[in-house]
Biopython code that builds the backbone (N, CA, C, O; Angstrom):
import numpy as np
from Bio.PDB.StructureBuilder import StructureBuilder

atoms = [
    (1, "UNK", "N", (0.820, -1.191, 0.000)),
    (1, "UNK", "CA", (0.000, 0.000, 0.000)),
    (1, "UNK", "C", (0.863, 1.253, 0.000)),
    (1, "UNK", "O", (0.664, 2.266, -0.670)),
    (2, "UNK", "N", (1.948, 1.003, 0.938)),
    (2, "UNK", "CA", (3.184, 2.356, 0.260)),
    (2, "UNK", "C", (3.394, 2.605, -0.638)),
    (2, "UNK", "O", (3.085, 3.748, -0.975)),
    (3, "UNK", "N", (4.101, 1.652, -1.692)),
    (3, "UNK", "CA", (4.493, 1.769, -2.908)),
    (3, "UNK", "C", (2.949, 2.655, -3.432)),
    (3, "UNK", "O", (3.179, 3.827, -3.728)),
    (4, "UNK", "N", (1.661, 2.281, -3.551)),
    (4, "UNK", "CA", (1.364, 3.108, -4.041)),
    (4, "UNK", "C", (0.732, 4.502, -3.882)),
    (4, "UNK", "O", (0.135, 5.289, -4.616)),
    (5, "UNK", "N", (1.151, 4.456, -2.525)),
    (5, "UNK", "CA", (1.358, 5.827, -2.129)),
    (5, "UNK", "C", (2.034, 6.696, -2.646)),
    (5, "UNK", "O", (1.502, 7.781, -2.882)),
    (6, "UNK", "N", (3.376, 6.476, -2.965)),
    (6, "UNK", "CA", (4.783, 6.715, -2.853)),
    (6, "UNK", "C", (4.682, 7.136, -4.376)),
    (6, "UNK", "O", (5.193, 8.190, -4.755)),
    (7, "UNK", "N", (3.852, 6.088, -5.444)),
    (7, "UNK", "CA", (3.451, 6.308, -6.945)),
    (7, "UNK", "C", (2.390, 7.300, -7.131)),
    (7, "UNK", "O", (2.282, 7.794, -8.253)),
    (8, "UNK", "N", (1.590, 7.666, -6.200)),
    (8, "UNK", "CA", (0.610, 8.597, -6.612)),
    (8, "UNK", "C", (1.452, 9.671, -6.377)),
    (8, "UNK", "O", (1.496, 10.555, -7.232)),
    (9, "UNK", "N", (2.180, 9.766, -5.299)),
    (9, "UNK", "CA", (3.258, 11.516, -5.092)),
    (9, "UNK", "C", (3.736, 12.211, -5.739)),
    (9, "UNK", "O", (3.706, 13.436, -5.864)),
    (10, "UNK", "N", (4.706, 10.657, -6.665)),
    (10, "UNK", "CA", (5.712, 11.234, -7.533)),
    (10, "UNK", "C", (5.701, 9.771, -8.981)),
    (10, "UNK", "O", (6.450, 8.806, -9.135)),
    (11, "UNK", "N", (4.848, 10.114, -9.548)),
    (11, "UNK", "CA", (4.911, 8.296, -10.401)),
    (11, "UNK", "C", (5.964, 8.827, -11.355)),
    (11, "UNK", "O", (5.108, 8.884, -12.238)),
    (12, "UNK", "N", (6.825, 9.176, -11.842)),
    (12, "UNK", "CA", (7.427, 9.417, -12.745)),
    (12, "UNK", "C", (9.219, 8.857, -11.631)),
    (12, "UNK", "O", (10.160, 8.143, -11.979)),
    (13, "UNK", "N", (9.012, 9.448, -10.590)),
    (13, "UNK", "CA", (10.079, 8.794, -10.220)),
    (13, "UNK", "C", (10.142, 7.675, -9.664)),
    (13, "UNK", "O", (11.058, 6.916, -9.979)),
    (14, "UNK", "N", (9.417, 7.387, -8.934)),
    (14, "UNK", "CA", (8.837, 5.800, -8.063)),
    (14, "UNK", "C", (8.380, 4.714, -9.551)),
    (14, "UNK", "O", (7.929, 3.635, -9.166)),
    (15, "UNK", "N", (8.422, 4.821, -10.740)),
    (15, "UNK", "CA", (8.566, 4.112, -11.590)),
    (15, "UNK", "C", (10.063, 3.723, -12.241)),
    (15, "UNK", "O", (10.603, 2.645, -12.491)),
    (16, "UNK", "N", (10.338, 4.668, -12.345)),
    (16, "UNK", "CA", (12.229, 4.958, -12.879)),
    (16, "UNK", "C", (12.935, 3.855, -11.882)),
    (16, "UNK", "O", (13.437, 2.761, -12.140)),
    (17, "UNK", "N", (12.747, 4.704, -10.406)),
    (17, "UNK", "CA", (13.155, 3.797, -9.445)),
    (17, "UNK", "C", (13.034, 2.075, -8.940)),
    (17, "UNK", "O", (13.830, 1.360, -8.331)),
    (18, "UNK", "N", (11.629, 1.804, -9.517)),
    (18, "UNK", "CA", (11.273, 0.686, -9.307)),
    (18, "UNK", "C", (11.491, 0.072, -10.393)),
    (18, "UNK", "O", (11.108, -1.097, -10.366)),
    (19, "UNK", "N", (11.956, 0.406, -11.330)),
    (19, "UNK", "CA", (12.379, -0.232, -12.576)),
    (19, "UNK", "C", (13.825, -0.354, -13.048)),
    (19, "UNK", "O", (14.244, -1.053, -13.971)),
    (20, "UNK", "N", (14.638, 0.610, -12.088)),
    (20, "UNK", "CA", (15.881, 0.323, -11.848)),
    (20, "UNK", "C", (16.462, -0.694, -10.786)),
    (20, "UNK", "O", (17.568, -1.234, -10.787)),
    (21, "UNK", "N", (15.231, -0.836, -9.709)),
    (21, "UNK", "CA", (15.713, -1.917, -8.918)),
    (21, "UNK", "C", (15.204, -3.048, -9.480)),
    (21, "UNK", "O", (15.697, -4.063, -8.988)),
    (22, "UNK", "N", (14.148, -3.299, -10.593)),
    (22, "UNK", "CA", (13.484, -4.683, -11.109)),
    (22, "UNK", "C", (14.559, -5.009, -11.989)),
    (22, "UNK", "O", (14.707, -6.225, -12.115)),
    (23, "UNK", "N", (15.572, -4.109, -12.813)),
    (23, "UNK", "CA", (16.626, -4.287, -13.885)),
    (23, "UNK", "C", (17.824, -5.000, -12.911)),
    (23, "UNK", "O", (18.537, -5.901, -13.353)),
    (24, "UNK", "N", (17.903, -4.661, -12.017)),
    (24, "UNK", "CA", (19.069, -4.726, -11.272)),
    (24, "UNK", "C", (18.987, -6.090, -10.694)),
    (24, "UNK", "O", (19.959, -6.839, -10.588)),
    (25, "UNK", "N", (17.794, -6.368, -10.331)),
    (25, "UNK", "CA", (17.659, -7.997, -9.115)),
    (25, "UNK", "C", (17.493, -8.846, -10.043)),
    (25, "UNK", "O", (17.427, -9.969, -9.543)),
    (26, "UNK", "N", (17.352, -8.873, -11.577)),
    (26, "UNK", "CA", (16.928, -9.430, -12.704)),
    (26, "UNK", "C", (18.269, -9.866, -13.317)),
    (26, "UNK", "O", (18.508, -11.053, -13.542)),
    (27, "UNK", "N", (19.275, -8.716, -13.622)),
    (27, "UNK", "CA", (20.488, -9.200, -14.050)),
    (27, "UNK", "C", (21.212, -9.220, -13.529)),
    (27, "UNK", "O", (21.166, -8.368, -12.641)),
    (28, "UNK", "N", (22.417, -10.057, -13.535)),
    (28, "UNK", "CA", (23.531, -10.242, -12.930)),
    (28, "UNK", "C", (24.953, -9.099, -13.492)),
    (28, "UNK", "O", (25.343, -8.743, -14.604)),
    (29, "UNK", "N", (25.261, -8.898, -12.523)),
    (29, "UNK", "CA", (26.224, -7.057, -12.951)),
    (29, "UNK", "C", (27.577, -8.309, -12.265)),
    (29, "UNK", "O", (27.373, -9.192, -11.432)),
    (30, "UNK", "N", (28.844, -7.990, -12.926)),
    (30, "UNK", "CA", (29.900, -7.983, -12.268)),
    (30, "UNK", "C", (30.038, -7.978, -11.059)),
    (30, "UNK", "O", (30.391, -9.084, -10.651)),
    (31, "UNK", "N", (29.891, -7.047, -10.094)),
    (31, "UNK", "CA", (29.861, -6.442, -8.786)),
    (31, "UNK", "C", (29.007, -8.079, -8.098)),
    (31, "UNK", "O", (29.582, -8.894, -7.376)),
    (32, "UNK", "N", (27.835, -8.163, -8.490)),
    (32, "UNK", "CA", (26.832, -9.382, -7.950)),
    (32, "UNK", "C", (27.345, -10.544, -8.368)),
    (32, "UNK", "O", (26.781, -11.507, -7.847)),
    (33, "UNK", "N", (28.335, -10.854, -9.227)),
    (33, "UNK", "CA", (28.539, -11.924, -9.519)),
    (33, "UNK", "C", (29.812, -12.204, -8.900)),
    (33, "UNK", "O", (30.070, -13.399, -8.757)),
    (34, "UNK", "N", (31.053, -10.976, -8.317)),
    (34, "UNK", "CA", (32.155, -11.344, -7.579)),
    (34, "UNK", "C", (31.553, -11.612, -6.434)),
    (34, "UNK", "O", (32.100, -12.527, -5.817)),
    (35, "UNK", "N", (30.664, -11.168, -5.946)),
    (35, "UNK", "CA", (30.177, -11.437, -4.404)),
    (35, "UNK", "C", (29.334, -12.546, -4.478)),
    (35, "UNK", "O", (29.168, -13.235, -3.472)),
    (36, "UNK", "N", (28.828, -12.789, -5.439)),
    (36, "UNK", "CA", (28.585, -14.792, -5.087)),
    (36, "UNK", "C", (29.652, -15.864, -5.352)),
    (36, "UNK", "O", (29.568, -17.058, -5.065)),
    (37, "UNK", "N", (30.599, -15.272, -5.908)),
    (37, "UNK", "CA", (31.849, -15.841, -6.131)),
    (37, "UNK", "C", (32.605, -16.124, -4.785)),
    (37, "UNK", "O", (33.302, -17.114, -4.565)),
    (38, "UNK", "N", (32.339, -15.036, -3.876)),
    (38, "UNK", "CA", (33.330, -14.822, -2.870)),
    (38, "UNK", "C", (32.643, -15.476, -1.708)),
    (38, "UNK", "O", (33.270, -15.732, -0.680)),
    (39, "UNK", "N", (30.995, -15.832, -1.885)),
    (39, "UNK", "CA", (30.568, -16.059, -0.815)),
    (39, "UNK", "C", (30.544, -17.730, -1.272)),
    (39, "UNK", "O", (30.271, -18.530, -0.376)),
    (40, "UNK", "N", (30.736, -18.090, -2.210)),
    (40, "UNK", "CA", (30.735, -19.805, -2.322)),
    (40, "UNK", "C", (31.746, -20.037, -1.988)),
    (40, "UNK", "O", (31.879, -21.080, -1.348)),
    (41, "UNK", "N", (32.695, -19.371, -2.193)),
    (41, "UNK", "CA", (34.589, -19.495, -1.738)),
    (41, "UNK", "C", (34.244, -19.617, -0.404)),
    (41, "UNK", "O", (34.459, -20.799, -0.137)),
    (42, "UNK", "N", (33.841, -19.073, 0.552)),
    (42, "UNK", "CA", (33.985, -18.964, 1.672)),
    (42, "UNK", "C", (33.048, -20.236, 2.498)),
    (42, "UNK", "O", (33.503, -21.060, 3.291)),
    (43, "UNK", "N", (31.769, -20.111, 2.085)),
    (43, "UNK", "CA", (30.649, -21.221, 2.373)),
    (43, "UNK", "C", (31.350, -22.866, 2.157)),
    (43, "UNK", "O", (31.456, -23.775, 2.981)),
    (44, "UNK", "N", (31.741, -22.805, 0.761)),
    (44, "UNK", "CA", (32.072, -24.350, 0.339)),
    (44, "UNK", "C", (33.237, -24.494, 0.773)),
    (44, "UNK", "O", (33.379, -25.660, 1.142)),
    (45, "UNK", "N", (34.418, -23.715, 0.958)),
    (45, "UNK", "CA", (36.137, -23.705, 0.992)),
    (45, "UNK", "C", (36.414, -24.303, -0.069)),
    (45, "UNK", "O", (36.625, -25.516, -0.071)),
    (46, "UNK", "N", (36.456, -23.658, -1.019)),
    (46, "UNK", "CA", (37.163, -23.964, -2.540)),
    (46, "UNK", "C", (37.692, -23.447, -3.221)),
    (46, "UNK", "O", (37.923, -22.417, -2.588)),
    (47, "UNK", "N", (38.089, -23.338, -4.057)),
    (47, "UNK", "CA", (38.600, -21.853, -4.622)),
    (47, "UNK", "C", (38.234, -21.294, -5.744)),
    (47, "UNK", "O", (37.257, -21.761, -6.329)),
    (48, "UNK", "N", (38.877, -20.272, -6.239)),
    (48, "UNK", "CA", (37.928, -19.224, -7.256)),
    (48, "UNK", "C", (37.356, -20.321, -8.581)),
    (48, "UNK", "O", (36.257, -20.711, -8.976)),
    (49, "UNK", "N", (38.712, -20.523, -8.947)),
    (49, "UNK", "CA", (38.034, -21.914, -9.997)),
    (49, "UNK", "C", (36.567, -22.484, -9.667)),
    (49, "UNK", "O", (35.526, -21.852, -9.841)),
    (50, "UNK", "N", (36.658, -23.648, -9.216)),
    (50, "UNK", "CA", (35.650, -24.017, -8.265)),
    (50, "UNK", "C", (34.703, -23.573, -7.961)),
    (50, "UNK", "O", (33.637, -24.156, -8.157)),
    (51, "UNK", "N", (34.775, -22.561, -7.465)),
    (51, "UNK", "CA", (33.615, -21.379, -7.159)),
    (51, "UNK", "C", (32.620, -21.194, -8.335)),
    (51, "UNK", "O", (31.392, -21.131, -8.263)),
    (52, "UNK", "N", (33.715, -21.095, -9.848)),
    (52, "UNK", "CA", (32.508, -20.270, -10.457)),
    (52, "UNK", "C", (32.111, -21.280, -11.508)),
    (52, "UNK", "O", (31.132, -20.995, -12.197)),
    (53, "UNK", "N", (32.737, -22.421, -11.724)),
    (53, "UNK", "CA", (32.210, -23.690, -12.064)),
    (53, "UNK", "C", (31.231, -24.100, -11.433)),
    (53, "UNK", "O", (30.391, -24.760, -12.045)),
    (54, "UNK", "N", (31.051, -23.816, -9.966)),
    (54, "UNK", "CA", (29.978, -24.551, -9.342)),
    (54, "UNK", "C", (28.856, -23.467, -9.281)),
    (54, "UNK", "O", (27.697, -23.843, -9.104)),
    (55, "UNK", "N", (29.189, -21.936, -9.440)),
    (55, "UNK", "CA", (28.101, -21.088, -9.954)),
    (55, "UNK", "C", (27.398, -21.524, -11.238)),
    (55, "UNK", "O", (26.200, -21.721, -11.446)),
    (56, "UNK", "N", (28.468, -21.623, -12.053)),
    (56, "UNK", "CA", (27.476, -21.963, -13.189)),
    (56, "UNK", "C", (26.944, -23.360, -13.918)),
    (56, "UNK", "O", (26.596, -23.675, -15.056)),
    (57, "UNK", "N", (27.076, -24.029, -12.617)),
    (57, "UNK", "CA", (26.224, -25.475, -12.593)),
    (57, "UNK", "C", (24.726, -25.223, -12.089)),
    (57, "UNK", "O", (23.635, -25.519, -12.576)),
    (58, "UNK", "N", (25.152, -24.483, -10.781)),
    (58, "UNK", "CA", (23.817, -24.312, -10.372)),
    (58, "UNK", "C", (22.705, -23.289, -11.145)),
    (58, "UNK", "O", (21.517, -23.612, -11.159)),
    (59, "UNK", "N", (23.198, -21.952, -11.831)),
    (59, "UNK", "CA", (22.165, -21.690, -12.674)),
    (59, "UNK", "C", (22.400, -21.783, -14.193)),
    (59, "UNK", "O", (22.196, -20.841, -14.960)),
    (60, "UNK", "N", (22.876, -23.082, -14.590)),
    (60, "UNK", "CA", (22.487, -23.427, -15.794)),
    (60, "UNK", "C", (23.629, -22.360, -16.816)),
    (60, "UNK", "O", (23.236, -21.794, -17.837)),
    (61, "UNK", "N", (24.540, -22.293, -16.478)),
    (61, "UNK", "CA", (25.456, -21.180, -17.328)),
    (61, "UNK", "C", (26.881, -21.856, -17.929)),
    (61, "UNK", "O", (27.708, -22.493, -17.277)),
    (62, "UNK", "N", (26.914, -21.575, -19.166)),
    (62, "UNK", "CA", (28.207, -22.693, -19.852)),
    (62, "UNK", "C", (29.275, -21.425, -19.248)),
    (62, "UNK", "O", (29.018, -20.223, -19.180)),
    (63, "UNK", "N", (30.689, -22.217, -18.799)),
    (63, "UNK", "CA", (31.612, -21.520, -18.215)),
    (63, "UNK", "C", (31.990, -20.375, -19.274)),
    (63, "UNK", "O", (32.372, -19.349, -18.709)),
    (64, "UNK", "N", (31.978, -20.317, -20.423)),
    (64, "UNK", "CA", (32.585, -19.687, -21.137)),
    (64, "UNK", "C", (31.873, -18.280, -22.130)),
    (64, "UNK", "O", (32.354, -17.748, -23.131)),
    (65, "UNK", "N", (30.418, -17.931, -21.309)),
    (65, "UNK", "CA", (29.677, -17.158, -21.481)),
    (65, "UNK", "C", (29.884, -16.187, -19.963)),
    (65, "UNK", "O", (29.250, -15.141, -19.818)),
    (66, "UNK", "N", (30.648, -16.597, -19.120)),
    (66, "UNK", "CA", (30.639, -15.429, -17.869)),
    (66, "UNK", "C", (31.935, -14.782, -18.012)),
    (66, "UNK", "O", (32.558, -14.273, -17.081)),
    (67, "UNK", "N", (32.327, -14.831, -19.289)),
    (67, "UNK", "CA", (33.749, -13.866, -19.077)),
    (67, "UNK", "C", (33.962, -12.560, -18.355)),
    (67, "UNK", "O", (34.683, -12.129, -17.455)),
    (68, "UNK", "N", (32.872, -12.059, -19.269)),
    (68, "UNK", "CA", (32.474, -10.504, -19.435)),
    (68, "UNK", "C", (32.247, -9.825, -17.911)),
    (68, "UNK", "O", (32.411, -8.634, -17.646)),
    (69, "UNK", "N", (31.798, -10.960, -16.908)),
    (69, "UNK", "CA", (31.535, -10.604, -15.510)),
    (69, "UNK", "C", (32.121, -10.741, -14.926)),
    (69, "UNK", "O", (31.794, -10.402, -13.788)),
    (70, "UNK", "N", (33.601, -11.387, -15.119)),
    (70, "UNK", "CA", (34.711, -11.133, -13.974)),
    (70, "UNK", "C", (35.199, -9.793, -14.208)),
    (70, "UNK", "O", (35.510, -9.273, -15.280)),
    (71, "UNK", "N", (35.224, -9.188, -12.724)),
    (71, "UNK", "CA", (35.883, -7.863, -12.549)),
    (71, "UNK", "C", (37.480, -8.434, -12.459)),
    (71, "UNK", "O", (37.851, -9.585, -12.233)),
    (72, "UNK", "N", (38.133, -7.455, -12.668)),
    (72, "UNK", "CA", (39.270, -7.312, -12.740)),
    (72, "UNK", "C", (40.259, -8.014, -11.217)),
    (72, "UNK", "O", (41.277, -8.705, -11.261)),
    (73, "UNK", "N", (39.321, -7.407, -9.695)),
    (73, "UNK", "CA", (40.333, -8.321, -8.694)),
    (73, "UNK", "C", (40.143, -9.898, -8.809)),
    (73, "UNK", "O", (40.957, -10.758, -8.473)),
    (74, "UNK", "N", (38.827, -10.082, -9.384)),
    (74, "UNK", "CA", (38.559, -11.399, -9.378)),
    (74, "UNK", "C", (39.408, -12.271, -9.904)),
    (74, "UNK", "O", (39.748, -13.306, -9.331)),
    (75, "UNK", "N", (39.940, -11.785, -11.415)),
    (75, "UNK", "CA", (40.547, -12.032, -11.921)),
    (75, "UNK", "C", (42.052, -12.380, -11.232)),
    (75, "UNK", "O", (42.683, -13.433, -11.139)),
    (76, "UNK", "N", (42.182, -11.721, -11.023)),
    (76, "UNK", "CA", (44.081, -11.354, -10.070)),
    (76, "UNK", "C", (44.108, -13.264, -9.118)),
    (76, "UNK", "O", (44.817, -14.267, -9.196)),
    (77, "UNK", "N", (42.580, -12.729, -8.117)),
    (77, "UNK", "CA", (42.130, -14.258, -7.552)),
    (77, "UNK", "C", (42.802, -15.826, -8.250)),
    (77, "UNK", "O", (43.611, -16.683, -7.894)),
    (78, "UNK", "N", (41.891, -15.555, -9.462)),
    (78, "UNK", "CA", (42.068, -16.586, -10.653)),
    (78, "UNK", "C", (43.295, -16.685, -10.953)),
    (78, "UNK", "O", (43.741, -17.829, -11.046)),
    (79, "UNK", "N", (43.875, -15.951, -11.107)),
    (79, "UNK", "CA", (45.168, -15.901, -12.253)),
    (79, "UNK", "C", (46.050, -16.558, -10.289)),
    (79, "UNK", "O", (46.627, -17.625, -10.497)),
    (80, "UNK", "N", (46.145, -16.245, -9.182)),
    (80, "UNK", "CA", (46.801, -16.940, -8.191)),
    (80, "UNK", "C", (46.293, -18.474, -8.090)),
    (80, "UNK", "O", (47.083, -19.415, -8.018)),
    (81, "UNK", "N", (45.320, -18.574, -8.092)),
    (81, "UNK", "CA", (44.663, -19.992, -7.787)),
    (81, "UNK", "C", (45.395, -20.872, -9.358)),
    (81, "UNK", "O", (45.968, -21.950, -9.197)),
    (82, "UNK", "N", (45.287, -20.327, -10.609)),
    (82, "UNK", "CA", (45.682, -21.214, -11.426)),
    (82, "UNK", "C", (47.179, -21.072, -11.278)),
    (82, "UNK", "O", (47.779, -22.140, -11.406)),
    (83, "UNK", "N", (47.694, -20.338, -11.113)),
    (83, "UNK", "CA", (49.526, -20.586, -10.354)),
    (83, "UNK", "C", (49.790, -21.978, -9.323)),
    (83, "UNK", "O", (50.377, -23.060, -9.341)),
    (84, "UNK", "N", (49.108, -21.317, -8.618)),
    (84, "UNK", "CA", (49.033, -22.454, -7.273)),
    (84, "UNK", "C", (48.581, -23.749, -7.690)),
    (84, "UNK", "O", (48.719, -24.552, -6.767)),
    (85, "UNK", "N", (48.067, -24.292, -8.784)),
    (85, "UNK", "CA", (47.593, -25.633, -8.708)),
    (85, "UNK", "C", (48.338, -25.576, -10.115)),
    (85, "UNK", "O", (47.671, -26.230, -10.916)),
    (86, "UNK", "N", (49.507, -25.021, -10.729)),
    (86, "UNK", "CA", (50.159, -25.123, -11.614)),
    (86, "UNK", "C", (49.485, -25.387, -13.054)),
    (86, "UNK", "O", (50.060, -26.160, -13.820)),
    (87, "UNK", "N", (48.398, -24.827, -13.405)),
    (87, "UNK", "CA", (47.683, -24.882, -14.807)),
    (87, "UNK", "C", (48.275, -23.710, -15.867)),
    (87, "UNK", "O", (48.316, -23.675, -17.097)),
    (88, "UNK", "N", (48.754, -22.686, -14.729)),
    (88, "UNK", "CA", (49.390, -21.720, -15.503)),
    (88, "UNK", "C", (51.125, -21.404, -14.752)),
    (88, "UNK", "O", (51.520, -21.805, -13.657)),
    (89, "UNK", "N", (51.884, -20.576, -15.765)),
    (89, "UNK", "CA", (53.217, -20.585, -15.379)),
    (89, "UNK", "C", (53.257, -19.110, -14.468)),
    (89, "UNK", "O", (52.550, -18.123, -14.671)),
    (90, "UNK", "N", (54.361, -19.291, -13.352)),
    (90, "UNK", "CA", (54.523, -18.008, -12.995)),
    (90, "UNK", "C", (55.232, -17.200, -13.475)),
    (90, "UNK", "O", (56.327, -17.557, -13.910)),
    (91, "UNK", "N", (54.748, -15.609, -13.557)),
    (91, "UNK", "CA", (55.496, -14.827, -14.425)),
    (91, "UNK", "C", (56.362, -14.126, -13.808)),
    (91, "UNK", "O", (56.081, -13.510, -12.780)),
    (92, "UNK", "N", (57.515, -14.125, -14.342)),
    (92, "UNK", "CA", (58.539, -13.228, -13.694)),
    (92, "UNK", "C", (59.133, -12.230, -14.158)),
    (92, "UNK", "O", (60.353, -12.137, -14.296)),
    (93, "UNK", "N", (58.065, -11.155, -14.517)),
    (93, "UNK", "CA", (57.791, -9.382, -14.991)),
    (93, "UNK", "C", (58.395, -9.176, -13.807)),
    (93, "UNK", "O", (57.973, -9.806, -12.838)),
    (94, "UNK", "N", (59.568, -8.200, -13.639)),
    (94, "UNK", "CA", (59.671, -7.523, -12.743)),
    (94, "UNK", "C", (59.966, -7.903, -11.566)),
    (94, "UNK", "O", (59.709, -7.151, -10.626)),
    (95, "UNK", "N", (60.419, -8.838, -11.404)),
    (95, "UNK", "CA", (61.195, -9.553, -10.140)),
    (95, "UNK", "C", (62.721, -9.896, -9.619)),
    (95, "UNK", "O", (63.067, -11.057, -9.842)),
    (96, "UNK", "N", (63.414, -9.289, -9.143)),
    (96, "UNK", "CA", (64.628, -9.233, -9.179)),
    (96, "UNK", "C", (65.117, -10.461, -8.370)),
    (96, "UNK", "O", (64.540, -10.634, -7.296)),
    (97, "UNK", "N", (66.268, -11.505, -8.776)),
    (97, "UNK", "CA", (66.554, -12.857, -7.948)),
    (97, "UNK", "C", (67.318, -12.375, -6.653)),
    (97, "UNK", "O", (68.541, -12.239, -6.694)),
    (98, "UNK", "N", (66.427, -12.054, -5.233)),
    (98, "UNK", "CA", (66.799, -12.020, -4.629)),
    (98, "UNK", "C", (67.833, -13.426, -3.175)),
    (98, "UNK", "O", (68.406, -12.975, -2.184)),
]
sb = StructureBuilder()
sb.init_structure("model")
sb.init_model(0)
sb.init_chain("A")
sb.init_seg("    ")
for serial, (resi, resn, name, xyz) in enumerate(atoms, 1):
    if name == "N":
        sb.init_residue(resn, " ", resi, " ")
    sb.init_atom(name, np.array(xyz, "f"), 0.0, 1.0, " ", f" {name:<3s}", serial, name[0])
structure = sb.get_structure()
């Protein structure tokens, strides 16, 4: 009964608004997709790999359509975890043999 309170006041903005939060809980943004990333990491103890393989088991998503939604630290994540289980090589940009 608020909401349409809130729409008779001002409907031009309480529509905008409510249609920016229906866009938003609807798609998955980067930002929402590192933080279910981070919270299966933590829930399951697995790691980023893992994590988003088992994200996109559970809603039906081929691994290779969520590129676009890793943010950049996520990434950094990834790129340590595939070091650590040796799938990828470590790079030695800028490292002096101490």
């Amino acid at each position: 009964m608020t909401l349409l309170k809130n729409i008779i006041k001002n409907p031009v903005m309480d529509i905008n608004q409510e249609l920016e939060e229906t866009i938003e809980n609807k798609f998955l943004t980067p930002t929402k997709f590192a933080l279910k990333i981070e919270e299966i990491v933590e829930t399951e103890k697995v790691n980023y790999i893992d994590a988003i393989v088992m994200f996109c088991e559970m809603h039906n998503l081929e691994v290779d359509s969520i590129s676009k939604l890793i943010p950049k630290p996520l990434k950094e994540k990834l790129k340590c975890n595939a070091i650590e289980l040796n799938f990828i090589k470590k790079t030695t940009k800028g490292r002096l043999p101490i």
